[in-house]
N, C-alpha and C positions, 0 to 999 in steps of 0.2 A: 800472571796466573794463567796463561795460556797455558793448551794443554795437547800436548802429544802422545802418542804412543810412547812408552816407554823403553827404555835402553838398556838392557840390565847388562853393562859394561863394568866391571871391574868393582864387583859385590864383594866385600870385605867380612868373611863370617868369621875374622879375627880380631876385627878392631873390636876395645873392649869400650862397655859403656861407663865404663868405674872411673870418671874423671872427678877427681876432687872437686867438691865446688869454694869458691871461696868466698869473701861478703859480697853480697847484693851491689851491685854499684849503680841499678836503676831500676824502678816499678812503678804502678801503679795498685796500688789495693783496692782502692774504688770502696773505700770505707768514707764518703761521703755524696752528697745528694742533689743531684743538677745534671748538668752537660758535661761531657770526659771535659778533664783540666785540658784547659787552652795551654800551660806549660809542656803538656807534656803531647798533645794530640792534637794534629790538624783534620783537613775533613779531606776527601775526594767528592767532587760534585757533578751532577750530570749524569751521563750515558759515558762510561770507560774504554771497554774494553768485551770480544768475545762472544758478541752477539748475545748481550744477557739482556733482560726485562724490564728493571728496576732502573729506576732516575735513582742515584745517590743524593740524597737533601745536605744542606749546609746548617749544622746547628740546630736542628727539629731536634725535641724531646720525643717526640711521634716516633722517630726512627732510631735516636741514641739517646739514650741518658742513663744515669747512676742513679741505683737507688737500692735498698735491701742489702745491700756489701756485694753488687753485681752492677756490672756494665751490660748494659742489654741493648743489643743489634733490633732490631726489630723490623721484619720486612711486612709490608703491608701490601695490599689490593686496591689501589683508588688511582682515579686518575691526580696526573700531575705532570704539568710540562708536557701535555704529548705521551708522555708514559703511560700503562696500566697498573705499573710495581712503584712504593718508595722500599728506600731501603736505607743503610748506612755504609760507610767505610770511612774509617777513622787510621792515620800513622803517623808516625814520629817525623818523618819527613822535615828537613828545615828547623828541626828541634832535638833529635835525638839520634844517631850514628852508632853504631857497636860493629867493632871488628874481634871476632873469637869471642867468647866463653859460651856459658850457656844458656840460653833462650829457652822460655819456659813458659807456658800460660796453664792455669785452669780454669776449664768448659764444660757447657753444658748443650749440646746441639740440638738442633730442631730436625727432623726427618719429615721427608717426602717427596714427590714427583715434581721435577725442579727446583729444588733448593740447596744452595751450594756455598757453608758459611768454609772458612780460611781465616788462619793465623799463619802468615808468611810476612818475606822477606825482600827487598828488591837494595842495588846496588843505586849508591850514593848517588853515583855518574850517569843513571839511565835519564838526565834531562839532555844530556852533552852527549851520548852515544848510542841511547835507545837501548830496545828491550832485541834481542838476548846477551849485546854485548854486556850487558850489564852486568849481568847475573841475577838468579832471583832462587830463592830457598822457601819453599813450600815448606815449612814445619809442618801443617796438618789442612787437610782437604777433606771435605764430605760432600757425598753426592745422594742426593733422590732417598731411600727408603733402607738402601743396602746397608748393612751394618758392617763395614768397611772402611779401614782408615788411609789414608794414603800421603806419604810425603817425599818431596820430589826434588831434586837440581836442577835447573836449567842455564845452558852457556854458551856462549858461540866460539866455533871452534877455527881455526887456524886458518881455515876455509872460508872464512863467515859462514858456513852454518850451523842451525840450531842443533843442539845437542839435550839430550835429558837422560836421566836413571832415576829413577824411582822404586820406591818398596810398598807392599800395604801390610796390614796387618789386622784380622777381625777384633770389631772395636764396639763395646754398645753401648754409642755416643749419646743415647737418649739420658746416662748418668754423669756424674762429674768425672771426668780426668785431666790428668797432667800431660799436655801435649809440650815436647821438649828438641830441641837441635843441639846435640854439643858441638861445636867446632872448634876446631884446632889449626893449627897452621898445617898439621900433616891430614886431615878428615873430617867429614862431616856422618855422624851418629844423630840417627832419627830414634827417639823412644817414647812411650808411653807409660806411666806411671814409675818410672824407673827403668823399664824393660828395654834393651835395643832391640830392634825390629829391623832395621838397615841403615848400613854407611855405605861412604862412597872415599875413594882417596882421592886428594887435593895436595899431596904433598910436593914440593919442587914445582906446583903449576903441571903436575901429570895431563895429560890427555887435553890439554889447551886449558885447564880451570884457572887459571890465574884471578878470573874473574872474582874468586872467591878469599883473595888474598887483598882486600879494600874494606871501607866502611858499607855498611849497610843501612836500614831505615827498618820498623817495623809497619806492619800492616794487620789490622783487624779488619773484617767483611763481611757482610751477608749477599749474593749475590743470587739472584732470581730466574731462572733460565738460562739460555749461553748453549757455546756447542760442546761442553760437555755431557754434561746431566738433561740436556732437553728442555721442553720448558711445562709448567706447571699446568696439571691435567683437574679432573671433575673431585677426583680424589685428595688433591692439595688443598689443606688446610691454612687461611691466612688470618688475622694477621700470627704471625710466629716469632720464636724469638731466640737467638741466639743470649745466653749466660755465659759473662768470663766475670771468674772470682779475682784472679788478681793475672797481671801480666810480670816477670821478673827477668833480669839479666845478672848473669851471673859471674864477676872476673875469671879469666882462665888464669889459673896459677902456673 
């Protein structure tokens, strides 16, 4: 979830978002009451990544748990470990892999001056060849107060280095929506509530992407500061919480 200045390399305002979906072939509903299912979700723990705030806890209800037909992120104000933030991130990692179809969550965000929750994506391989060889697919980002949605590609290119494109789109993430990536062997299509907002082509491995032609892992997060969004001012409200109703994958027909 590193973050760059943007690339707006080879913006596709033809690719269509009308991909058939076809059955569900993995989710979560989070229509029961505890700790996300240990089948389907690992933890990140510690300090990551990005210069962010937040120690990630292992297994706290304080910072993740199910409950109400929601999975709640939950980033707090206390010390911990040396930290001033807890927080969560939860992924499939070692449990769950998806190459193509369509990736799908609905969310409910929290807004304000350093707070930066994420449904993305990283490559299978990133413990054997690191981060950007890997790849990583930002389905949806938010930062600070802006009502702004943002979803992004990252890849390292021929050269070894990093590469991104990104699109955003005004979004008012304080209600629920459907954050979505369809992928294809030929594109990736970022939409919201159905709508495409930006793709990018991946087809034949264009522009060095091959990285996106592998398995992948998901990623849910609330992150705390970092050099994006900056870090949390007099005006930032804690604890908060990030809402997902259910996360879905969906076969590419």
């Amino acid at each position: 979830m590193k973050k760059t200045v943007f690339l707006p390399i080879f913006f596709l305002a033809f690719i269509s978002c009308k991909q058939e979906k076809s059955d569900i072939i993995w989710s979560d509903e989070f229509n029961y009451t505890g700790l996300p299912d240990s089948s389907r979700w690992g933890y990140e723990v510690g300090y990551i990544r990005n210069r962010e705030l937040q120690y990630y806890t292992y297994r706290r209800q304080e910072n993740a748990v199910v409950k109400n037909g929601n999975l709640m992120l939950i980033g707090r104000k206390e010390p911990w470990e040396g930290f001033e933030y807890t927080s969560a991130s939860i992924n499939t990692e070692g449990k769950h892999y998806f190459q193509y179809g369509l990736i799908e969550a609905r969310m409910k965000l929290p807004v304000g001056q350093g707070k930066w929750p994420a449904f993305w994506m990283m490559g299978k391989n990133r413990p054997q060849v690191g981060w950007p060889e890997c790849g990583e697919i930002d389905i949806m980002e938010h930062i600070n107060s802006t009502l702004i949605l943002h979803g992004t590609a990252h890849w390292e290119d021929e050269n070894r280095n990093h590469k991104s494109s990104g699109g955003q789109i005004p979004c008012d993430v304080r209600e629920y929506h459907v954050y979505a990536v369809d992928w294809t062997p030929d594109s990736l299509v970022w939409l919201v509530d159905g709508r495409r907002y930006f793709g990018i082509s991946i087809k034949d491995s264009v522009n060095s992407t091959h990285e996106f032609h592998q398995p992948f892992y998901i990623l849910l997060n609330f992150a705390i500061g970092g050099s994006w969004p900056g870090n949390p001012d007099s005006t930032s409200v804690f604890p908060d919480t990030v809402f997902v109703d259910w996360v879905r994958v969906h076969k590419m027909k």
